[in-house]
GUTOR-826410 format. One record per residue (C-alpha): x, y, z; residue in one letter. Coordinates in steps of 0.1 Angstrom, whole numbers, plus 2048, in hexadecimal, padded with zeros to 3 digits. Example, Ala and Ser with C-alpha at 12.3 -4.5 7.8 and 13.67 -1.06 7.14 Angstrom:
<nodes>
87B7D384Ea8897F5847s
</nodes>
This chain:
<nodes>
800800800x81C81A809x8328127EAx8098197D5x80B83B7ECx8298447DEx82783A7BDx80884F7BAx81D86F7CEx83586C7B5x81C86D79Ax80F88D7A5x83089B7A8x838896788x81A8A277Ax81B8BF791x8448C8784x8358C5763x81F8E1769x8328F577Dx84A8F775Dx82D902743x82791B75Ex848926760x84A929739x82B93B734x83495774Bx85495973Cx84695F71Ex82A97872Ex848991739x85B98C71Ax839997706x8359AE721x8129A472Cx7FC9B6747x7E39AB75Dx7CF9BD775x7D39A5791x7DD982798x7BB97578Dx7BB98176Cx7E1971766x7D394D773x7B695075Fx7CF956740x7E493974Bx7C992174Dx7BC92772Ax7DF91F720x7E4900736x7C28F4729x7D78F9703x7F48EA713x7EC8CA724x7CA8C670Dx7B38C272Ax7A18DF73Bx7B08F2755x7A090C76Fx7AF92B77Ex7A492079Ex7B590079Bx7D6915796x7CB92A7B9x7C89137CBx7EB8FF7C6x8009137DDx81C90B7C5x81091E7A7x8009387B9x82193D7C2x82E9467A4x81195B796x81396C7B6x8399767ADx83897B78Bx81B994798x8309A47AFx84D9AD799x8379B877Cx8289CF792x8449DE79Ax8539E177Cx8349F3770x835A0A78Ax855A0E781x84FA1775Fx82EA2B766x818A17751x8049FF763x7E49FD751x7D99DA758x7D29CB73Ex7EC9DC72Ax7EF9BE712x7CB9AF70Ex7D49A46E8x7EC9896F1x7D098070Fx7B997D6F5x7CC96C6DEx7CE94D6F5x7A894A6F7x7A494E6D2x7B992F6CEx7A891D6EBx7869226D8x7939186B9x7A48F66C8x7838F06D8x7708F66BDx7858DE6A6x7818C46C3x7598C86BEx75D8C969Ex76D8A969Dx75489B6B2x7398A469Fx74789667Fx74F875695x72B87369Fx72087B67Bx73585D66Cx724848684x70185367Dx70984F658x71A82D661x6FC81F66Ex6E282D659x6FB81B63Cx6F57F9652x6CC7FD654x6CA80562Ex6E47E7625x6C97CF63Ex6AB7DC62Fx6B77D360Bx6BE7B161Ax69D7AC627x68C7B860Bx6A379E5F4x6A1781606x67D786609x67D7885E7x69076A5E5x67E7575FCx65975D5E8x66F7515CDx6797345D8x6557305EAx6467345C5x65F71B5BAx6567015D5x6327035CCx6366FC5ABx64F6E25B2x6356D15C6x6156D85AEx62B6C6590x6306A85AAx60E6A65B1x6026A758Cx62068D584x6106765A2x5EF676595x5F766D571x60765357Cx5EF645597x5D764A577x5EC63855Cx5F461957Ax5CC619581x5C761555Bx5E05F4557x5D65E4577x5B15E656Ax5BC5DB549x5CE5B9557x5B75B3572x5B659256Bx5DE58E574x5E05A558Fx5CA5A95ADx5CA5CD5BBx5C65C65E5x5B95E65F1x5B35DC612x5DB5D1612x5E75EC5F9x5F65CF5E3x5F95C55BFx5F459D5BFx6005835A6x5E057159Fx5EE556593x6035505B2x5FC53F5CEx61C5445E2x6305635E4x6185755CFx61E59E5D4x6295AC5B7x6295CF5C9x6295D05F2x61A5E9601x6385FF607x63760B5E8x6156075DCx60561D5F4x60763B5E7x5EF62F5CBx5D46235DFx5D66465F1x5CF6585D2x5B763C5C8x5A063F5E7x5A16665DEx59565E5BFx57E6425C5x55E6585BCx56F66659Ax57764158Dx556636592x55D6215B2x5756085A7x5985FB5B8x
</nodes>
C-alpha cells in the first residue's frame, strides 16, 4: 500500500513540475511581449486558457489559485510587473489586451475544430448506419422475392407431380381392367395377384401399390365404381 502511496505522489509530482514549467514559460513570454494585467486574477485567467491549449484538457483559473505553488509565481511575476510599471509610469492594466485576446481566439478556434470533428464523427456514424438499414431492406425485399419465387416454383413442382400421378394411376387402372382375367386387383390388401398362381402369387405388394388404390378410392365415383 505505501510503495501504491508513493507511486501515486510521485505521479502528481511530475505532473505538477510539468506544469509548473509551462507556467514558467508562459510568463516569460508575457514580460518579454510586455503584457499587462490589472491584477492577479486576470493573469490566471490568461494562463488557464493557455494551459487548456497546452496540455489539451481544460484548465480553470481557480485551479491555478488554489495550488499554492503557482500562485506563487503569478503572485511574483505580479509583483515585479507592477513595479516596473510604476516605474515607467504606464500602468494601465490591461496595457496589452491584443495578445490576451489572442490566446482565446485560438482557444475557440481549437474548440471549435474539436466539435467540429465530433460532429462529423457523429455524422459518419449516422450515415454508417442509415447505409446498413438501406443495405437490410434490399435484402428483405430480395429474398422475399426469392422466396415467392421459389414458393411459385414448389407449387408448380408439386401440381406437375400430381397431374403425372394421376395419369398414371389412370393408364395402370386401364391395363389391370384390360387383363383382369390374369391379374386380380385386392383392394382390401392393396395387391396385384397372379391369378393363375396358387403360391407366391403377388405380382405387386402392397408397399408399392398403395398409392394406386389411394387415388383409386378418390376416384371410385368418377370410374363408375369399379376396383
Amino acid at each position: 500500500m505505501k510503495n501504491n502511496r508513493n507511486t501515486f505522489k510521485k505521479f502528481q509530482d511530475d505532473n505538477q513540475d510539468a506544469r509548473a514549467k509551462i507556467i514558467q514559460n508562459y510568463l516569460h513570454f508575457a514580460k518579454k511581449r510586455k503584457l499587462g494585467f490589472p491584477h492577479v486574477t486576470a493573469l490566471a485567467e490568461a494562463l488557464a486558457e493557455h494551459l487548456s491549449i497546452a496540455e489539451g484538457k481544460p484548465c480553470s483559473k481557480s485551479t491555478l489559485l488554489r495550488n499554492q505553488k503557482y500562485k506563487a509565481k503569478l503572485v511574483g511575476f505580479m509583483a515585479v510587473a507592477n513595479i516596473t510599471s510604476h516605474k515607467n509610469g504606464k500602468y494601465d492594466g490591461f496595457s496589452r489586451r491584443p495578445e490576451v485576446e489572442n490566446f482565446k481566439e485560438r482557444l475557440e478556434i481549437t474548440n471549435l475544430r474539436r466539435e467540429n470533428e465530433r460532429l462529423k464523427i457523429l455524422y459518419q456514424e449516422t450515415e454508417r448506419r442509415k447505409e446498413e438499414e438501406r443495405n437490410r431492406e434490399s435484402e428483405v425485399l430480395l429474398t422475399g422475392g426469392d422466396t415467392e419465387r421459389r414458393s411459385t416454383e414448389r407449387r408448380s413442382t408439386i401440381e406437375e407431380l400430381q397431374n403425372r400421378h394421376a395419369l398414371t394411376c389412370q393408364a395402370l387402372h386401364a391395363l389391370l381392367t384390360h387383363i383382369e382375367d390374369f391379374v386380380l386387383v385386392d383392394a382390401d390388401g392393396e395387391r396385384f395377384i397372379d391369378r393363375a398362381k396358387l403360391r407366391n402369387n403377388v405380382i405387386v405388394e402392397r408397399r408399392l401399390a398403395s398409392p394406386f388404390f389411394v387415388w383409386l378410392r378418390a376416384h371410385r365415383g368418377v370410374l363408375g365404381g369399379k376396383s
